[in-house]
Every structure is written in C-alpha cells, then in structure tokens.
C-alpha positions in Angstrom: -14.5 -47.6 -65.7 -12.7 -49.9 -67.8 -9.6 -52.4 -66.4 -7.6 -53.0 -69.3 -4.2 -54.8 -68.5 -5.0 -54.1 -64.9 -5.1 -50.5 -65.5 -8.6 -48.7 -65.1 -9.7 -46.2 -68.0 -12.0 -43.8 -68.0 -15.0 -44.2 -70.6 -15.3 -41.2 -72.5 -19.1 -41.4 -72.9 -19.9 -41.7 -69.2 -18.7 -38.1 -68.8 -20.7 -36.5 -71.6 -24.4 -35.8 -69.7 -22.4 -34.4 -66.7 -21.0 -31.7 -69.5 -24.1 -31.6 -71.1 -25.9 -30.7 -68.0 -23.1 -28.3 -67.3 -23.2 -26.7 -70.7 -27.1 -26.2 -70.3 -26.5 -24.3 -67.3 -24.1 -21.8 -68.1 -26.2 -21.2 -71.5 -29.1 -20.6 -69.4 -27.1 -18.5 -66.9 -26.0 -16.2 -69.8 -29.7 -16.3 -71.4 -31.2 -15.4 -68.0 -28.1 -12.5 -67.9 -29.6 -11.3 -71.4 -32.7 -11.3 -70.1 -32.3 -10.0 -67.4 -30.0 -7.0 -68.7 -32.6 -5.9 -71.0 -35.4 -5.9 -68.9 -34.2 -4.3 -66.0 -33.5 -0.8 -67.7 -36.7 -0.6 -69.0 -38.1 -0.9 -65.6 -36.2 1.4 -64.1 -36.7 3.2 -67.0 -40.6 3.0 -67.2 -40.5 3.8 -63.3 -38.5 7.2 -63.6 -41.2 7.9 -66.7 -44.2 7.3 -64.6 -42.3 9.2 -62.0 -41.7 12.1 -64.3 -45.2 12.5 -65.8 -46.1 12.5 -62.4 -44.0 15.0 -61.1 -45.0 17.3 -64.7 -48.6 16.3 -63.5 -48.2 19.0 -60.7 -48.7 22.4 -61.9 -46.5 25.3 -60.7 -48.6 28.6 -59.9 -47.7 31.8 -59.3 -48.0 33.0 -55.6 -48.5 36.1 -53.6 -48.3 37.4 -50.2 -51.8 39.9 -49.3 -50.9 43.4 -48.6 -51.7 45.0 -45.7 -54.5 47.7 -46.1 -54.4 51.0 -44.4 -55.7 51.1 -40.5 -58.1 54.1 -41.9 -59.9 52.9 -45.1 -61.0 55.7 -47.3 -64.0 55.0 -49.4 -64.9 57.0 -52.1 -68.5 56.7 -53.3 -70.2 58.1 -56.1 -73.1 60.5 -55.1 -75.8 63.2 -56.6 -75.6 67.0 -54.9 -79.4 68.2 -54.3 -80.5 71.4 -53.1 -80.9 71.5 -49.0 -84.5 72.6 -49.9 -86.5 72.1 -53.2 -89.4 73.0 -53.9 -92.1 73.4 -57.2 -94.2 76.7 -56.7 -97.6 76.8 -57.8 -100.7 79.2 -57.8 -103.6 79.0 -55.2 -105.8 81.3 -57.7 -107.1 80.7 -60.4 -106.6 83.0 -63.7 -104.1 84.5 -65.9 -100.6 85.7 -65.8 -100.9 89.7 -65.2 -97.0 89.8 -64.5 -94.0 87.6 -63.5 -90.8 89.3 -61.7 -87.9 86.6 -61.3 -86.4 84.1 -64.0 -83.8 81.1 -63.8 -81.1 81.9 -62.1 -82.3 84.7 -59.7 -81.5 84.6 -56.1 -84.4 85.7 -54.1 -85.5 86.1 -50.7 -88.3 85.3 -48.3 -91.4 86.9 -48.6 -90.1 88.3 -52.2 -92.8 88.7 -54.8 -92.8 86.5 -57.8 -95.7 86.7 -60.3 -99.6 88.4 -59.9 -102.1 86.9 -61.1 -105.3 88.5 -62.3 -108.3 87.0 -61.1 -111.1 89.1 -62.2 -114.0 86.3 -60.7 -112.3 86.2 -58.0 -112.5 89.4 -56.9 -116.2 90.0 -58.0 -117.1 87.3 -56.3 -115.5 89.0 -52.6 -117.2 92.2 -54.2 -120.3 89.9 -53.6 -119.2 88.8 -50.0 -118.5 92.2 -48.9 -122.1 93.6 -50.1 -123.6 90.0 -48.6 -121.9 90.7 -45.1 -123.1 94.2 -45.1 -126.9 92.9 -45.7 -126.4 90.2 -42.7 -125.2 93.0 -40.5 -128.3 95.6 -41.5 -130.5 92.3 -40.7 -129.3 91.6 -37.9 -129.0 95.3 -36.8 -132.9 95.4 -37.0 -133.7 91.9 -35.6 -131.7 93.5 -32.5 -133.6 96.1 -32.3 -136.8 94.3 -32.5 -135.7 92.4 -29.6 -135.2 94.7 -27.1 -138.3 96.4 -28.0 -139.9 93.0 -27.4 -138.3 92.7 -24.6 -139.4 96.3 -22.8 -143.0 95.4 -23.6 -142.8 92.4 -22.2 -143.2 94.0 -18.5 -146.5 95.8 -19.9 -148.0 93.0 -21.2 -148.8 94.4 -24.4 -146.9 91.4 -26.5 -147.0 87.7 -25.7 -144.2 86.0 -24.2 -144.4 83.5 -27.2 -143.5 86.8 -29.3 -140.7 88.1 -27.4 -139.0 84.6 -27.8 -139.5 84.7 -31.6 -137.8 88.3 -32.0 -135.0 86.6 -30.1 -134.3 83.6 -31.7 -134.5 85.5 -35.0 -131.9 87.6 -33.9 -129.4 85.0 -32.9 -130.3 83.7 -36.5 -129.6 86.6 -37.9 -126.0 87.3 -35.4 -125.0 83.8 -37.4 -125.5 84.6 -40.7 -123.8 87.5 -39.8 -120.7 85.5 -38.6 -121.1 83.1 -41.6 -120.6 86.0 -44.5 -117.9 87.0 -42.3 -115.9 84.0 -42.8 -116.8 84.0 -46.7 -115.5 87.1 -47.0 -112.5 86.3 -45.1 -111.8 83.1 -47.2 -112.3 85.0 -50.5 -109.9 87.6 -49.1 -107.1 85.3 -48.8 -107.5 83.3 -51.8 -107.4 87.0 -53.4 -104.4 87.5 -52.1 -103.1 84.6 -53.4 -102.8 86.5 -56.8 -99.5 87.4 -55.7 -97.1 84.8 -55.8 -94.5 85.3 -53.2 -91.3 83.2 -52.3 -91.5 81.1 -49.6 -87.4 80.9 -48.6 -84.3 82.0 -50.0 -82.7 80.6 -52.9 -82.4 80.4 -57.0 -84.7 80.1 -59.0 -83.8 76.9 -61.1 -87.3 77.1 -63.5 -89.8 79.3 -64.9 -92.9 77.6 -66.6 -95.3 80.6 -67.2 -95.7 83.6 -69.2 -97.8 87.1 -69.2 -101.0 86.1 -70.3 -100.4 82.2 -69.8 -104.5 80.8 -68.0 -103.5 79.6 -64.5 -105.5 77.0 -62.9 -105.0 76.5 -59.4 -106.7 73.1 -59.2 -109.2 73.7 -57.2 -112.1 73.3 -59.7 -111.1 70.0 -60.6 -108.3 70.7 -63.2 -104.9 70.0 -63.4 -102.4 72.6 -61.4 -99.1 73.4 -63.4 -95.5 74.4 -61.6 -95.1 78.4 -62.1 -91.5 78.4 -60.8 -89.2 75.9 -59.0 -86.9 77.4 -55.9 -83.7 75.9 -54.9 -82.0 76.8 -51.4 -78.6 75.8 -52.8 -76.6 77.8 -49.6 -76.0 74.1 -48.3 -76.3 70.9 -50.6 -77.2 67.5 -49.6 -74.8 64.4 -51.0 -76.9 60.9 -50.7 -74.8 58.3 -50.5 -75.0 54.3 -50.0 -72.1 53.2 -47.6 -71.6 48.9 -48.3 -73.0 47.3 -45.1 -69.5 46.5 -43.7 -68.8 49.9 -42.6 -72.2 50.8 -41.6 -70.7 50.3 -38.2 -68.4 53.3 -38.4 -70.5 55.6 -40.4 -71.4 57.7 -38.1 -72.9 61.6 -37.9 -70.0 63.9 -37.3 -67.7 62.2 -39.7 -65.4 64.8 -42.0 -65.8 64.0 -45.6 -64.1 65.6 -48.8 -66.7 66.1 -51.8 -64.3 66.1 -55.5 -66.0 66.5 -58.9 -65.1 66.3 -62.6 -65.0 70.1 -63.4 -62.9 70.9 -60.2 -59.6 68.7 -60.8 -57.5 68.8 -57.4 -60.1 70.5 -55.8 -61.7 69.0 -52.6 -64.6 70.6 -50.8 -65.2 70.0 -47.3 -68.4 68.4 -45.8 -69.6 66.4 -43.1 -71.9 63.5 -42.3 -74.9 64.7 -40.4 -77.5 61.7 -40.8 -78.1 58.2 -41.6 -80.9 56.0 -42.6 -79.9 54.2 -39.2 -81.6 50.6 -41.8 -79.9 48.8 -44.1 -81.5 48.6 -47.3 -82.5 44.9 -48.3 -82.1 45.2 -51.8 -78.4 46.5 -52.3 -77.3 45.6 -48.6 -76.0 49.1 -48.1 -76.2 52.3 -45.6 -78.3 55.4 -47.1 -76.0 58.4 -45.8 -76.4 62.3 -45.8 -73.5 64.3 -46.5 -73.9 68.2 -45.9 -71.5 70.8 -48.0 -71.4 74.5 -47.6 -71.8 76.3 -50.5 -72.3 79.8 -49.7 -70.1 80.6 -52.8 -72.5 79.4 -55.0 -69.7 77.9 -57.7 -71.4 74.2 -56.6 -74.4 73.5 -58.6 -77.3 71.0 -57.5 -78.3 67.8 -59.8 -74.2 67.7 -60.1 -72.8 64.4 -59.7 -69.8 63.9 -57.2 -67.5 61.9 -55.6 -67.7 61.4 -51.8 -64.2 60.4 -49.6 -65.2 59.0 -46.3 -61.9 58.4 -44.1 -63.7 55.3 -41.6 -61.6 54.1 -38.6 -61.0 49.5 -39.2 -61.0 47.9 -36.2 -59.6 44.9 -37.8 -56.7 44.4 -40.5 -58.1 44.3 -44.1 -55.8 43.0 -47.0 -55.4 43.8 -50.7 -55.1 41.6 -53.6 -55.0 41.4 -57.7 -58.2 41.1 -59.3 -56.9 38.1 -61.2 -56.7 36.3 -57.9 -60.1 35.9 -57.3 -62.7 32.9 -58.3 -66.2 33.2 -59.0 -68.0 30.2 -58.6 -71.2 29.1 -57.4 -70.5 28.9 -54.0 -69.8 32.4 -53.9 -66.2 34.5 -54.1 -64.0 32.8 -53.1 -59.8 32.7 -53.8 -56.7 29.6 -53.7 -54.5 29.6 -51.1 -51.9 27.4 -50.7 -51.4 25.9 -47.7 -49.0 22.9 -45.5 -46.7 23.2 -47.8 -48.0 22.0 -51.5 -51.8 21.9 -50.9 -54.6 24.1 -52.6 -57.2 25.6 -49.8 -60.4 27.4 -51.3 -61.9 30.4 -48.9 -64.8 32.1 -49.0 -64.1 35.9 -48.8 -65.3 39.2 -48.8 -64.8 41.9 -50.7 -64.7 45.7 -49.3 -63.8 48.5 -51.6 -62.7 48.6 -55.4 -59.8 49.6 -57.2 -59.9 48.7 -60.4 -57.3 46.0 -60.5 -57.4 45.3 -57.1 -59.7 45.1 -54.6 -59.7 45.3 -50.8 -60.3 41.8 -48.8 -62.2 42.5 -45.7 -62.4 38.7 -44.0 -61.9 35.4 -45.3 -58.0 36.1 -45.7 -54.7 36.0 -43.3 -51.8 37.6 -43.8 -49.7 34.6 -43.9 -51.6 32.6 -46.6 -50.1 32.7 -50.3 -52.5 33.2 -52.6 -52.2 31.8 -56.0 -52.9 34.6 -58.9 -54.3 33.2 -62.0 -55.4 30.0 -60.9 -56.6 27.5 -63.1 -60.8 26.8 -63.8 -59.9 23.8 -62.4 -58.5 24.2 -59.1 -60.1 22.1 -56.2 -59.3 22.2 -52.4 -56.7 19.2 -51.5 -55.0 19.6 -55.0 -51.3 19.9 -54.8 -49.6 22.2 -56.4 -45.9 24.0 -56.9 -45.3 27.4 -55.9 -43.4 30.4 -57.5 -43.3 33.6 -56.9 -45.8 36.1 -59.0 -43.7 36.9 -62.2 -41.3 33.9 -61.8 -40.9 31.8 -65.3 -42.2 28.6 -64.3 -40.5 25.7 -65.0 -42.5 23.5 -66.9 
C-alpha cells in the first residue's frame, strides 16, 4: 500500500501473482476437464468392448430335450434262415452210379431210396465169405464128430487121453473160425447193402452231385469221399441271431418274435425263441439266439436272409436322441449336456438300438438334461455356453 496525501493506494503490481496463480488454476481446471472428457468415454467405451467380445465369446448352441423310448423296446436284428436239419449224403460203398431216383427240389421221406450203387467187388467178395463160412462150418461139422467119437472111446481105452483132448480143442478151433466167417459175412452183407442210398429223414433235396455211371468212392480205401446229395428238413427253420449284451437279460426262451423278409413286403411270419447260447460272446459282446419259424407251407426258403423283431420288456427308462448329438472321442461315446444353467457337462453313454438318424440311449442320460445337437470339436466340460432351442436362429 501506498499513503499518498494521507490516502492509502493500492499498488497495482502487488495484485498481479495472486491473478496469475488464479489464472493458472482455472486453465488447469479446464485442461484437466479436457482431459478428463476425452478419456473417460474411451474407458467406458473400451470396457463395454471388452465386455461385448466377451459376451460374443460365448457361443449359443442348439438344445434338446431326450425323448422318452417305448417301455417295450423292439429290436430288429438281421439274421440267416437254415434248415432245422441239414445234412450232406454220402456213399458207404464203393463203385459206380447204377441209378439215382430224386433231384433238387424233391421232397422225400424217411427210409425213401435215393441212388444204387453197383458194386460188383463188393459182392464177389461176400460171394467169397458165404463159400468161406460154409467150409468153417463143414470143418467144424467133422472136428465135432471126431470128438465125440474120441470121447466114446475114451471109456475103452483104445485112444489116449492126450488124444481125446486134441480132437477137442480142434473143434472149439474150428467152432471159432466158424463164428469169425460169420461176422465177415455179416459185415460184407451190410456194406452191400449200402449200395442203396436211402434217405435218412424227411425233407428237400437241395443238391445232386452224381450221375449214372459217375466212380463212387466211399473213402474207405484211403481216397477222398464226395457228397451224392444234400437233404434239407426245411418243415421248421432255424433264425440265428446275436442279441447286443444289454438285453441279454430279457432274452429269454418263450419269447414271440415276427420274422419279415425282402420278397414278402408287409408280411410278418410268426416264430418263437426257443434257445440261447446262455454266454456272451467276447468278441462282439453279444447273445447268440435261436429263433424257430414254422414253415410247413414251404414258401420260406433256407440260406434266405431275414429280419428278426424281438418285442423285450425294459425295466428301466431308455431315451432317444439325434445322431448329430453324439461325440466320438477317445474316451469313448460320449454327448454335451448343459447343465446349472450355462455350463457344458460331457457323459459317457451307451448306445442300445439304431435308427438311422437316431439312436436309442440306454444309460448315461436323464430325462431332464438338454442336450446340445451339433456341438462344436471343441467342447470341454465347465465351458459355458448359451442355449436355444434346436432350430432356433441363433443370434450371433
């Protein structure tokens, strides 16, 4: 301050840092408000970025609820009809083909003739057996006679008793070889009447590999035996079939089943299953089943390949789901489920029957889990996820 007259002035320089200072403020005030108001949007704005890529980050999959399978699951499994017996028919004789009376496709009965077979050695040779037998018995006819003569004389003492043992010993010898062409003849006089080839049960003939004049060898000389005919009993037909281990439990003899096959569209025939391996095979993990089908109509034909529908009672629920549901990984099958709420769950399941673009889930699977169809290679367990429903558009 400056007293001037007595009156104080103010000295305009003293009050110029105090504005100075001021100034510097408010320009730094309004620097820090530029600064500021430029920096904070792109926060915010890198923030709802970051929070949008990670939203966009989650992918949305399409979802399904399992159906319910039926509480008696029908199988159908493929299967090959054979004859109830079968059986190749050869010759026991040796020689050629005099005459054959039946060819493919002839039904014949037990104890029907077949063929003959001319065996000309053959019957020589029991020719021979006959004449030997009758020497043995004119042998031992005298050696018996010579004994008992022995044995009169015996009392008079006119042979020894060394000589009255003789005459009998030669005549049991003699009762043996008696017995012993007996039985040659016998065998020769049933392999002669295997020269007739006879049908041993009823049923079709299904091949006939001989003709008149064709040199037979039964094999017993060392050669190699051919198949004459081949009989089929085709009045009932045996169906093999291999049920999958998980319904080996309620396969069971006694169980209907319908047979269906290519050449009879809408046409089922009826059978049952009368027997079961009752041991699971190791290698394919599966039930070897019979399956018995009348055919005393003859129009089914063995060799034919069918279709077998086995109706087995399910104790427990199965479910069924779209093909392009499930994984296949090394761990095994397995599908995605989502579960509390946004959160991918892998399970190990098995599968039960086929269908072509779905299949049948026997365990693994509840009926309240959504299963996500189409899911990614890289889906892991604890991955989160958004849901729509199978055939919604997804939103990103």
């Amino acid at each position: 301050m400056i007293e001037k007259d007595g009156i104080a002035e103010s000295n305009p320089k003293a009050g110029r840092p105090a504005r100075r200072v001021f100034v510097a403020i408010i320009v730094l005030v309004v620097v820090a408000a530029i600064v500021v108001s430029g920096i904070v949007p792109r926060i915010k704005a890198k923030n709802a970025l970051r929070a949008e890529t990670d939203e966009l980050a989650v992918p949305t999959v399409d979802v399904i609820h399992p159906k319910l399978g039926a509480p008696q699951a029908e199988i159908t499994l493929p299967g090959n009809m054979q004859a109830f017996i079968d059986s190749p028919i050869y010759a026991r004789a040796s020689g050629y083909l005099k005459k054959w009376y039946v060819d493919i496709g002839a039904r014949v009965k037990s104890g029907q003739l077949l063929a003959e077979i001319d065996a000309p050695e053959l019957d020589r040779q029991l020719d021979q057996a006959r004449s030997d037998l009758k020497t043995a018995q004119a042998n031992m006819s005298l050696s018996q006679i010579t004994a008992q003569r022995y044995e009169e004389l015996k009392n008079t003492e006119a042979v020894s008793k060394q000589d009255v043992d003789n005459a009998h010993g030669d005549f049991e010898a003699k009762k043996a070889m008696v017995a012993s062409a007996e039985s040659n003849v016998k065998r020769l006089e049933e392999l002669q009447s295997f020269e007739r080839i006879y049908a041993p049960f009823d049923g079709v003939i299904t091949a006939r590999n001989t003709d008149i004049g064709a040199l037979i060898d039964s094999g017993a000389a060392g050669g190699t035996a051919k198949e004459l005919f081949h009989l089929a009993s085709t009045k009932t037909l045996r169906v093999y079939i291999s049920v999958p281990q998980q319904y080996s439990q309620v396969a069971k003899p006694g169980l209907p089943a319908d047979i269906t096959l290519a050449e009879f569209p809408g046409r089922r025939f009826k059978g049952t299953l009368v027997r079961t391996a009752e041991a699971i095979d190791a290698a394919s993990r599966t039930l070897l089943v019979e399956v018995d089908v009348d055919n005393s109509s003859g129009v089914l034909l063995p060799g034919a390949y069918a279709s077998v529908h086995l109706k087995l009672p399910t104790e427990s629920s199965t479910f069924i789901l779209p093909v392009n549901a499930l994984i296949f990984r090394s761990q095994g099958l397995q599908i995605a489920a989502v579960r509390n709420g946004n959160e991918v769950t892998l399970l190990p399941i098995v599968l039960g029957r086929d269908f072509g673009s779905e299949v049948e889930v026997v365990s693994g699977l509840t009926e309240n889990d959504l299963v996500i169809t189409n899911p990614p290679d890289s889906v892991v367990s604890g991955e989160r996820v958004r849901t729509a429903s199978s055939g919604e558009k997804r939103s990103n």
